[in-house]
DRENFILUM-477221 format. One line per field, with one value per residue (C-alpha): residue number from 0; residue in three letters; y, x, z. Coordinates in pm, 1 decimal, padded with zeros to 6 digits, m for minus. Example, Ala and Ser with C-alpha at 12.3 -4.5 7.8 and 13.67 -1.06 7.14 Angstrom:
<atoms>
n	(0 1);
res	(ALA SER);
c2	(m00450.0 m00106.0);
c1	(01230.0 01367.0);
c3	(00780.0 00714.0);
</atoms>
This chain:
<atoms>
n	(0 1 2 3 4 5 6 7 8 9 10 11 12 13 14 15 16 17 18 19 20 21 22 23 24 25 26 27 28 29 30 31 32 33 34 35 36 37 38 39 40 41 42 43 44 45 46 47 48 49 50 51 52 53 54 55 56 57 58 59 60 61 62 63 64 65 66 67 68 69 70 71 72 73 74 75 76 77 78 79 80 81 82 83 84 85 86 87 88 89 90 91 92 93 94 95 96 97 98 99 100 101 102 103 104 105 106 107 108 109 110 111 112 113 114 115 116 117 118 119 120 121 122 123 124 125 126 127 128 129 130 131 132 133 134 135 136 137 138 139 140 141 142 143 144 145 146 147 148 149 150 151 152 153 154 155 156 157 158 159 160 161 162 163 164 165 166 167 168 169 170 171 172 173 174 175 176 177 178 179 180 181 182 183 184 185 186 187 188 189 190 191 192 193 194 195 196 197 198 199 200 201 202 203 204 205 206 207 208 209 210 211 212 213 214 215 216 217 218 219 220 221 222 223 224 225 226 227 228 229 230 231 232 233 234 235);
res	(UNK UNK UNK UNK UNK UNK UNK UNK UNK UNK UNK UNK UNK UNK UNK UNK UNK UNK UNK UNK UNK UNK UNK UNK UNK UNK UNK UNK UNK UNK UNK UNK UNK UNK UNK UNK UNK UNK UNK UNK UNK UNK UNK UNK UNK UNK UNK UNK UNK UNK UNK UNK UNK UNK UNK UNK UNK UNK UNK UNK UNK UNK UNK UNK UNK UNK UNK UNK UNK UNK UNK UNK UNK UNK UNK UNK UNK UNK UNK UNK UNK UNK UNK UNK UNK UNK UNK UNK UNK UNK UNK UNK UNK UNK UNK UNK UNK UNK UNK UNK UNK UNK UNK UNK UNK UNK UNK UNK UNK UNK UNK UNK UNK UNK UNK UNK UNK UNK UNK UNK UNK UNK UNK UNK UNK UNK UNK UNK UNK UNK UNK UNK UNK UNK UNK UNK UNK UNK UNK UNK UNK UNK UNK UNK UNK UNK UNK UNK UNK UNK UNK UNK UNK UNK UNK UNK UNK UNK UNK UNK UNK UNK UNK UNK UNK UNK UNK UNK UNK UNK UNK UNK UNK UNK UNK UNK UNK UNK UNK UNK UNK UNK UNK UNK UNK UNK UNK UNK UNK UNK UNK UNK UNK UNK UNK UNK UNK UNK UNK UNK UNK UNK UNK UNK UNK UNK UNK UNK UNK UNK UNK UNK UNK UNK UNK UNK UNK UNK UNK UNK UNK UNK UNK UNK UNK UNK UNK UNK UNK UNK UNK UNK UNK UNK UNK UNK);
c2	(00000.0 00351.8 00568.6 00910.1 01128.8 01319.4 01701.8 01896.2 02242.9 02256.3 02525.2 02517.2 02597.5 02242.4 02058.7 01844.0 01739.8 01596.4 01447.2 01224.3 01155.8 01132.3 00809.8 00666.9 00834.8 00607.3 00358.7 00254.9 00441.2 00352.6 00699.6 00724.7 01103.9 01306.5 01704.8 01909.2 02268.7 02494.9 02810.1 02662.4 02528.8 02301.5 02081.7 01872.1 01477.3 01269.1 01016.6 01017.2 00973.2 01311.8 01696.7 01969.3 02299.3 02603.0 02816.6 03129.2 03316.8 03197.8 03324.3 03191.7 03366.5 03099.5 03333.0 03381.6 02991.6 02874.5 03061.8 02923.6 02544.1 02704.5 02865.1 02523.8 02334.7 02556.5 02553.1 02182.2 02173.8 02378.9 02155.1 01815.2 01585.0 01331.2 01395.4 01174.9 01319.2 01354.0 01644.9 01519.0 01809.7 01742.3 01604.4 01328.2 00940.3 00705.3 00360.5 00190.6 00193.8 00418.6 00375.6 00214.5 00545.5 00646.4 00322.0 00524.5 00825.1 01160.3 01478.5 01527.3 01253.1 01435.8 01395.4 01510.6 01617.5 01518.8 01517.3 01604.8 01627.8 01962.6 02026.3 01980.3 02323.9 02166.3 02158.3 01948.5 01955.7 02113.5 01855.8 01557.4 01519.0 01340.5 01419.9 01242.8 01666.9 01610.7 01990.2 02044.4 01942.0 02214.9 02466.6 02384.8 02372.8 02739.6 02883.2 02721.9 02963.0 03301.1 03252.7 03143.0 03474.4 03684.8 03529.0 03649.6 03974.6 04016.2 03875.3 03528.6 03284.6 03438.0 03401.9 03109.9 02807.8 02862.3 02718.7 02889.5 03054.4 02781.3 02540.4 02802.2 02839.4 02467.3 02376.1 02672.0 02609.9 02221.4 02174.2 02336.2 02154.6 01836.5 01952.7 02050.9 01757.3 02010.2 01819.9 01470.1 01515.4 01161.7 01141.3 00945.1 00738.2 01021.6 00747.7 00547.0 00860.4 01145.0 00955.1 01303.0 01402.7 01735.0 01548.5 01227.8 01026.6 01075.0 00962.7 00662.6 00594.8 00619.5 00381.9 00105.2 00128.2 00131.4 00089.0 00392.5 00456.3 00844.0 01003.4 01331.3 01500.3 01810.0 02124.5 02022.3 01677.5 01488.4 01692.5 01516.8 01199.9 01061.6 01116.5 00954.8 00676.2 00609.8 00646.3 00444.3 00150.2 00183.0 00251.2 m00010.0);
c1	(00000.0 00098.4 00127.7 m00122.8 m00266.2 m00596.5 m00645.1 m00914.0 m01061.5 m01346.4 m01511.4 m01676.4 m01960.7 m01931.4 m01802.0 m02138.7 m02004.8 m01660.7 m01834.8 m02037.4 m01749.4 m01414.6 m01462.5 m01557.9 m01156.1 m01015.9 m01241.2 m01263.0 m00971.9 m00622.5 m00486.7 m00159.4 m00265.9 m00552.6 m00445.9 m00760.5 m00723.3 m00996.6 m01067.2 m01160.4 m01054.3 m01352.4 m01185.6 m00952.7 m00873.3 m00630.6 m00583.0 m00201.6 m00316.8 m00499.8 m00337.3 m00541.6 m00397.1 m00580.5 m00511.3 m00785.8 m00964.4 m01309.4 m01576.7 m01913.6 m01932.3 m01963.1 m01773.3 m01472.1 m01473.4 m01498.3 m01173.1 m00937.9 m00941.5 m00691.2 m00474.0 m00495.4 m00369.4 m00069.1 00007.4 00043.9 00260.7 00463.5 00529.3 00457.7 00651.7 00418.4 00340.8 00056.0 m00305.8 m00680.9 m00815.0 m01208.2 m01434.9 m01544.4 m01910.1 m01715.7 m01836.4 m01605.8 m01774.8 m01424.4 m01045.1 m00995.7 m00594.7 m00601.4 m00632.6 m00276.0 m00174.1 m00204.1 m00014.6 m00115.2 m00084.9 m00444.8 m00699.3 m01058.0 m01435.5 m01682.5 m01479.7 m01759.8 m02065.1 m02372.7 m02608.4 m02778.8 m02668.3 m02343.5 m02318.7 m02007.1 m01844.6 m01587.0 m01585.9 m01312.7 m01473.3 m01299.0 m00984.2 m00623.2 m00258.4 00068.9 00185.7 00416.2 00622.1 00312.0 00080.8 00219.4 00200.4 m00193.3 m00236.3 m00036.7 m00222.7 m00554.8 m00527.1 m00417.7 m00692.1 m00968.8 m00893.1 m00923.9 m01271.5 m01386.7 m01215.6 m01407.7 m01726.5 m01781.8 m01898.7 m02005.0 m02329.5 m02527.7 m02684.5 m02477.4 m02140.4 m01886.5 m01585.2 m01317.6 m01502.7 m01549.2 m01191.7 m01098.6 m01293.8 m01150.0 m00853.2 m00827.4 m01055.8 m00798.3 m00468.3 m00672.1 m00834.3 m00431.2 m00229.9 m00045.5 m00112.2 m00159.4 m00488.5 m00686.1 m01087.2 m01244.0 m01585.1 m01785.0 m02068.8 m01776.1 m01500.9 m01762.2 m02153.7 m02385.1 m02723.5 m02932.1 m03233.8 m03229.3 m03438.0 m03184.4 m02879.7 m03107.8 m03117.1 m02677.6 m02649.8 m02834.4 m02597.2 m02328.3 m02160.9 m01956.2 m01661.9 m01663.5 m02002.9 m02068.0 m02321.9 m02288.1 m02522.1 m02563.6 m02750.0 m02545.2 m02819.1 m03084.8 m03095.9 m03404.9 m03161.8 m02876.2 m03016.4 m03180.8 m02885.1 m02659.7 m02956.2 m02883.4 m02490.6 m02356.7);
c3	(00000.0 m00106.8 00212.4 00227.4 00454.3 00474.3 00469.5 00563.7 00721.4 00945.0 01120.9 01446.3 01316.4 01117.2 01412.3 01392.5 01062.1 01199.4 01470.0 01229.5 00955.0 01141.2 01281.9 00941.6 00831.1 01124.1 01056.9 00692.4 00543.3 00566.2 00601.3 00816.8 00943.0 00943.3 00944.5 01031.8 01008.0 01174.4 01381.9 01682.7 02027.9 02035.6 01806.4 01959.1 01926.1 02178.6 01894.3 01753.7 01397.6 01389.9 01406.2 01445.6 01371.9 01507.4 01176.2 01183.3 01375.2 01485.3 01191.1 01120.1 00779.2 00474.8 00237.0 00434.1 00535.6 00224.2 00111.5 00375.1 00244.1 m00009.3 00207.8 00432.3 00135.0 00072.9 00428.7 00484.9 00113.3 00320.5 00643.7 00559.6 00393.7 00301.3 m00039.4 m00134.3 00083.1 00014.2 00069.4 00224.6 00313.0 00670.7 00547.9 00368.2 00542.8 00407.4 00348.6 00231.8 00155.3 m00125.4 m00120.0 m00462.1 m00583.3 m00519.0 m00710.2 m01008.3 m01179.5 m01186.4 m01005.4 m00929.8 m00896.1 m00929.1 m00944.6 m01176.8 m01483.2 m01734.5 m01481.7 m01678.0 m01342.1 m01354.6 m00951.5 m01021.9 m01277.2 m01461.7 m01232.0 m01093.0 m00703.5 m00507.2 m00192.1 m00304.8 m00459.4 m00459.6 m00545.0 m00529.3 m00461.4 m00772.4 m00831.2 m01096.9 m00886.3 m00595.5 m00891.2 m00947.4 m00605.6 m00504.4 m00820.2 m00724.5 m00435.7 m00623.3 m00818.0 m00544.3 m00396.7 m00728.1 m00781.1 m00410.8 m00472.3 m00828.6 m00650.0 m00820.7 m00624.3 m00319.8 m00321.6 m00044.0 m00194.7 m00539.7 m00634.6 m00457.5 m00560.1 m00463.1 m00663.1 m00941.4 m00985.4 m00919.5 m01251.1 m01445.8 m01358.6 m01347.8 m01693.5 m01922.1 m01793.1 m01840.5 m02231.7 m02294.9 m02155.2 m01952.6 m01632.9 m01534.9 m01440.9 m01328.8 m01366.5 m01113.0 m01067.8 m00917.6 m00785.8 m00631.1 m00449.9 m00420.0 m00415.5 m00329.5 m00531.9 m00455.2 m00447.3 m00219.2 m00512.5 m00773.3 m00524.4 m00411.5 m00790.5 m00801.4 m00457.4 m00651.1 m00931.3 m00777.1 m00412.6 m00309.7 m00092.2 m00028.9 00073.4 00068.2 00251.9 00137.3 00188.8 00576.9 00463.3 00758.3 00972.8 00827.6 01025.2 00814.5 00509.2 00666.6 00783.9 00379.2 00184.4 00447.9 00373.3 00025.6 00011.8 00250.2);
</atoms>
Protein backbone atom coordinates (compact mmCIF):
# COMPACT_ATOMS: atom_id res chain seq x y z
CA UNK A 1 0.00 0.00 0.00
CA UNK A 2 0.98 3.52 -1.07
CA UNK A 3 1.28 5.69 2.12
CA UNK A 4 -1.23 9.10 2.27
CA UNK A 5 -2.66 11.29 4.54
CA UNK A 6 -5.96 13.19 4.74
CA UNK A 7 -6.45 17.02 4.70
CA UNK A 8 -9.14 18.96 5.64
CA UNK A 9 -10.61 22.43 7.21
CA UNK A 10 -13.46 22.56 9.45
CA UNK A 11 -15.11 25.25 11.21
CA UNK A 12 -16.76 25.17 14.46
CA UNK A 13 -19.61 25.97 13.16
CA UNK A 14 -19.31 22.42 11.17
CA UNK A 15 -18.02 20.59 14.12
CA UNK A 16 -21.39 18.44 13.93
CA UNK A 17 -20.05 17.40 10.62
CA UNK A 18 -16.61 15.96 11.99
CA UNK A 19 -18.35 14.47 14.70
CA UNK A 20 -20.37 12.24 12.30
CA UNK A 21 -17.49 11.56 9.55
CA UNK A 22 -14.15 11.32 11.41
CA UNK A 23 -14.63 8.10 12.82
CA UNK A 24 -15.58 6.67 9.42
CA UNK A 25 -11.56 8.35 8.31
CA UNK A 26 -10.16 6.07 11.24
CA UNK A 27 -12.41 3.59 10.57
CA UNK A 28 -12.63 2.55 6.92
CA UNK A 29 -9.72 4.41 5.43
CA UNK A 30 -6.23 3.53 5.66
CA UNK A 31 -4.87 7.00 6.01
CA UNK A 32 -1.59 7.25 8.17
CA UNK A 33 -2.66 11.04 9.43
CA UNK A 34 -5.53 13.06 9.43
CA UNK A 35 -4.46 17.05 9.44
CA UNK A 36 -7.60 19.09 10.32
CA UNK A 37 -7.23 22.69 10.08
CA UNK A 38 -9.97 24.95 11.74
CA UNK A 39 -10.67 28.10 13.82
CA UNK A 40 -11.60 26.62 16.83
CA UNK A 41 -10.54 25.29 20.28
CA UNK A 42 -13.52 23.02 20.36
CA UNK A 43 -11.86 20.82 18.06
CA UNK A 44 -9.53 18.72 19.59
CA UNK A 45 -8.73 14.77 19.26
CA UNK A 46 -6.31 12.69 21.79
CA UNK A 47 -5.83 10.17 18.94
CA UNK A 48 -2.02 10.17 17.54
CA UNK A 49 -3.17 9.73 13.98
CA UNK A 50 -5.00 13.12 13.90
CA UNK A 51 -3.37 16.97 14.06
CA UNK A 52 -5.42 19.69 14.46
CA UNK A 53 -3.97 22.99 13.72
CA UNK A 54 -5.81 26.03 15.07
CA UNK A 55 -5.11 28.17 11.76
CA UNK A 56 -7.86 31.29 11.83
CA UNK A 57 -9.64 33.17 13.75
CA UNK A 58 -13.09 31.98 14.85
CA UNK A 59 -15.77 33.24 11.91
CA UNK A 60 -19.14 31.92 11.20
CA UNK A 61 -19.32 33.67 7.79
CA UNK A 62 -19.63 31.00 4.75
CA UNK A 63 -17.73 33.33 2.37
CA UNK A 64 -14.72 33.82 4.34
CA UNK A 65 -14.73 29.92 5.36
CA UNK A 66 -14.98 28.74 2.24
CA UNK A 67 -11.73 30.62 1.12
CA UNK A 68 -9.38 29.24 3.75
CA UNK A 69 -9.42 25.44 2.44
CA UNK A 70 -6.91 27.04 -0.09
CA UNK A 71 -4.74 28.65 2.08
CA UNK A 72 -4.95 25.24 4.32
CA UNK A 73 -3.69 23.35 1.35
CA UNK A 74 -0.69 25.57 0.73
CA UNK A 75 0.07 25.53 4.29
CA UNK A 76 0.44 21.82 4.85
CA UNK A 77 2.61 21.74 1.13
CA UNK A 78 4.64 23.79 3.20
CA UNK A 79 5.29 21.55 6.44
CA UNK A 80 4.58 18.15 5.60
CA UNK A 81 6.52 15.85 3.94
CA UNK A 82 4.18 13.31 3.01
CA UNK A 83 3.41 13.95 -0.39
CA UNK A 84 0.56 11.75 -1.34
CA UNK A 85 -3.06 13.19 0.83
CA UNK A 86 -6.81 13.54 0.14
CA UNK A 87 -8.15 16.45 0.69
CA UNK A 88 -12.08 15.19 2.25
CA UNK A 89 -14.35 18.10 3.13
CA UNK A 90 -15.44 17.42 6.71
CA UNK A 91 -19.10 16.04 5.48
CA UNK A 92 -17.16 13.28 3.68
CA UNK A 93 -18.36 9.40 5.43
CA UNK A 94 -16.06 7.05 4.07
CA UNK A 95 -17.75 3.61 3.49
CA UNK A 96 -14.24 1.91 2.32
CA UNK A 97 -10.45 1.94 1.55
CA UNK A 98 -9.96 4.19 -1.25
CA UNK A 99 -5.95 3.76 -1.20
CA UNK A 100 -6.01 2.14 -4.62
CA UNK A 101 -6.33 5.46 -5.83
CA UNK A 102 -2.76 6.46 -5.19
CA UNK A 103 -1.74 3.22 -7.10
CA UNK A 104 -2.04 5.25 -10.08
CA UNK A 105 -0.15 8.25 -11.79
CA UNK A 106 -1.15 11.60 -11.86
CA UNK A 107 -0.85 14.79 -10.05
CA UNK A 108 -4.45 15.27 -9.30
CA UNK A 109 -6.99 12.53 -8.96
CA UNK A 110 -10.58 14.36 -9.29
CA UNK A 111 -14.36 13.95 -9.45
CA UNK A 112 -16.83 15.11 -11.77
CA UNK A 113 -14.80 16.17 -14.83
CA UNK A 114 -17.60 15.19 -17.35
CA UNK A 115 -20.65 15.17 -14.82
CA UNK A 116 -23.73 16.05 -16.78
CA UNK A 117 -26.08 16.28 -13.42
CA UNK A 118 -27.79 19.63 -13.55
CA UNK A 119 -26.68 20.26 -9.52
CA UNK A 120 -23.43 19.80 -10.22
CA UNK A 121 -23.19 23.24 -12.77
CA UNK A 122 -20.07 21.66 -14.62
CA UNK A 123 -18.45 21.58 -12.32
CA UNK A 124 -15.87 19.49 -10.93
CA UNK A 125 -15.86 19.56 -7.03
CA UNK A 126 -13.13 21.13 -5.07
CA UNK A 127 -14.73 18.56 -1.92
CA UNK A 128 -12.99 15.57 -3.05
CA UNK A 129 -9.84 15.19 -4.59
CA UNK A 130 -6.23 13.41 -4.60
CA UNK A 131 -2.58 14.20 -5.45
CA UNK A 132 0.69 12.43 -5.29
CA UNK A 133 1.86 16.67 -4.61
CA UNK A 134 4.16 16.11 -7.72
CA UNK A 135 6.22 19.90 -8.31
CA UNK A 136 3.12 20.44 -10.97
CA UNK A 137 0.81 19.42 -8.86
CA UNK A 138 2.19 22.15 -5.96
CA UNK A 139 2.00 24.67 -8.91
CA UNK A 140 -1.93 23.85 -9.47
CA UNK A 141 -2.36 23.73 -6.06
CA UNK A 142 -0.37 27.40 -5.04
CA UNK A 143 -2.23 28.83 -8.20
CA UNK A 144 -5.55 27.22 -7.24
CA UNK A 145 -5.27 29.63 -4.36
CA UNK A 146 -4.18 33.01 -6.23
CA UNK A 147 -6.92 32.53 -8.18
CA UNK A 148 -9.69 31.43 -5.44
CA UNK A 149 -8.93 34.74 -3.97
CA UNK A 150 -9.24 36.85 -7.28
CA UNK A 151 -12.72 35.29 -7.81
CA UNK A 152 -13.87 36.50 -4.11
CA UNK A 153 -12.16 39.75 -4.72
CA UNK A 154 -14.08 40.16 -8.29
CA UNK A 155 -17.26 38.75 -6.50
CA UNK A 156 -17.82 35.29 -8.21
CA UNK A 157 -18.99 32.85 -6.24
CA UNK A 158 -20.05 34.38 -3.20
CA UNK A 159 -23.30 34.02 -3.22
CA UNK A 160 -25.28 31.10 -0.44
CA UNK A 161 -26.85 28.08 -1.95
CA UNK A 162 -24.77 28.62 -5.40
CA UNK A 163 -21.40 27.19 -6.35
CA UNK A 164 -18.86 28.89 -4.57
CA UNK A 165 -15.85 30.54 -5.60
CA UNK A 166 -13.18 27.81 -4.63
CA UNK A 167 -15.03 25.40 -6.63
CA UNK A 168 -15.49 28.02 -9.41
CA UNK A 169 -11.92 28.39 -9.85
CA UNK A 170 -10.99 24.67 -9.20
CA UNK A 171 -12.94 23.76 -12.51
CA UNK A 172 -11.50 26.72 -14.46
CA UNK A 173 -8.53 26.10 -13.59
CA UNK A 174 -8.27 22.21 -13.48
CA UNK A 175 -10.56 21.74 -16.93
CA UNK A 176 -7.98 23.36 -19.22
CA UNK A 177 -4.68 21.55 -17.93
CA UNK A 178 -6.72 18.36 -18.40
CA UNK A 179 -8.34 19.53 -22.32
CA UNK A 180 -4.31 20.51 -22.95
CA UNK A 181 -2.30 17.57 -21.55
CA UNK A 182 -0.46 20.10 -19.53
CA UNK A 183 -1.12 18.20 -16.33
CA UNK A 184 -1.59 14.70 -15.35
CA UNK A 185 -4.89 15.15 -14.41
CA UNK A 186 -6.86 11.62 -13.29
CA UNK A 187 -10.87 11.41 -13.67
CA UNK A 188 -12.44 9.45 -11.13
CA UNK A 189 -15.85 7.38 -10.68
CA UNK A 190 -17.85 10.22 -9.18
CA UNK A 191 -20.69 7.48 -7.86
CA UNK A 192 -17.76 5.47 -6.31
CA UNK A 193 -15.01 8.60 -4.50
CA UNK A 194 -17.62 11.45 -4.20
CA UNK A 195 -21.54 9.55 -4.16
CA UNK A 196 -23.85 13.03 -3.29
CA UNK A 197 -27.24 14.03 -5.32
CA UNK A 198 -29.32 17.35 -4.55
CA UNK A 199 -32.34 15.48 -4.47
CA UNK A 200 -32.29 12.28 -2.19
CA UNK A 201 -34.38 10.27 -5.12
CA UNK A 202 -31.84 10.75 -7.73
CA UNK A 203 -28.80 9.63 -5.24
CA UNK A 204 -31.08 6.63 -4.12
CA UNK A 205 -31.17 5.95 -7.91
CA UNK A 206 -26.78 6.19 -8.01
CA UNK A 207 -26.50 3.82 -4.57
CA UNK A 208 -28.34 1.05 -6.51
CA UNK A 209 -25.97 1.28 -9.31
CA UNK A 210 -23.28 1.31 -7.77
CA UNK A 211 -21.61 0.89 -4.13
CA UNK A 212 -19.56 3.92 -3.10
CA UNK A 213 -16.62 4.56 -0.92
CA UNK A 214 -16.63 8.44 -0.29
CA UNK A 215 -20.03 10.03 0.73
CA UNK A 216 -20.68 13.31 0.68
CA UNK A 217 -23.22 15.00 2.52
CA UNK A 218 -22.88 18.10 1.37
CA UNK A 219 -25.22 21.24 1.89
CA UNK A 220 -25.64 20.22 5.77
CA UNK A 221 -27.50 16.77 4.63
CA UNK A 222 -25.45 14.88 7.58
CA UNK A 223 -28.19 16.92 9.73
CA UNK A 224 -30.85 15.17 8.28
CA UNK A 225 -30.96 12.00 10.25
CA UNK A 226 -34.05 10.62 8.14
CA UNK A 227 -31.62 11.17 5.09
CA UNK A 228 -28.76 9.55 6.67
CA UNK A 229 -30.16 6.76 7.84
CA UNK A 230 -31.81 6.10 3.79
CA UNK A 231 -28.85 6.46 1.84
CA UNK A 232 -26.60 4.44 4.48
CA UNK A 233 -29.56 1.50 3.73
CA UNK A 234 -28.83 1.83 0.26
CA UNK A 235 -24.91 2.51 0.12
CA UNK A 236 -23.57 -0.10 2.50
Amino acid sequence: MMPFEIVTYCSENYKDSLDFTLPSWLTNSLASKITIYTDSNKIKSENKKIEVIPFFPKDDNWVVNVGRKTSCIVNYLQTNHEPNFAFLESDCYVLSDFSEIFLEDFDLAVTRMFSKELHTYATITSGVWFTHSSPKAIQILKDWNTISKQYYQHNIGINRNTIAYDQLSFTDLIRPLYAKNEANIYPLEEDIYNSEHSKLENWIIKLKKTKPKILHFKGQKFRDKRLVHTVFKYAK
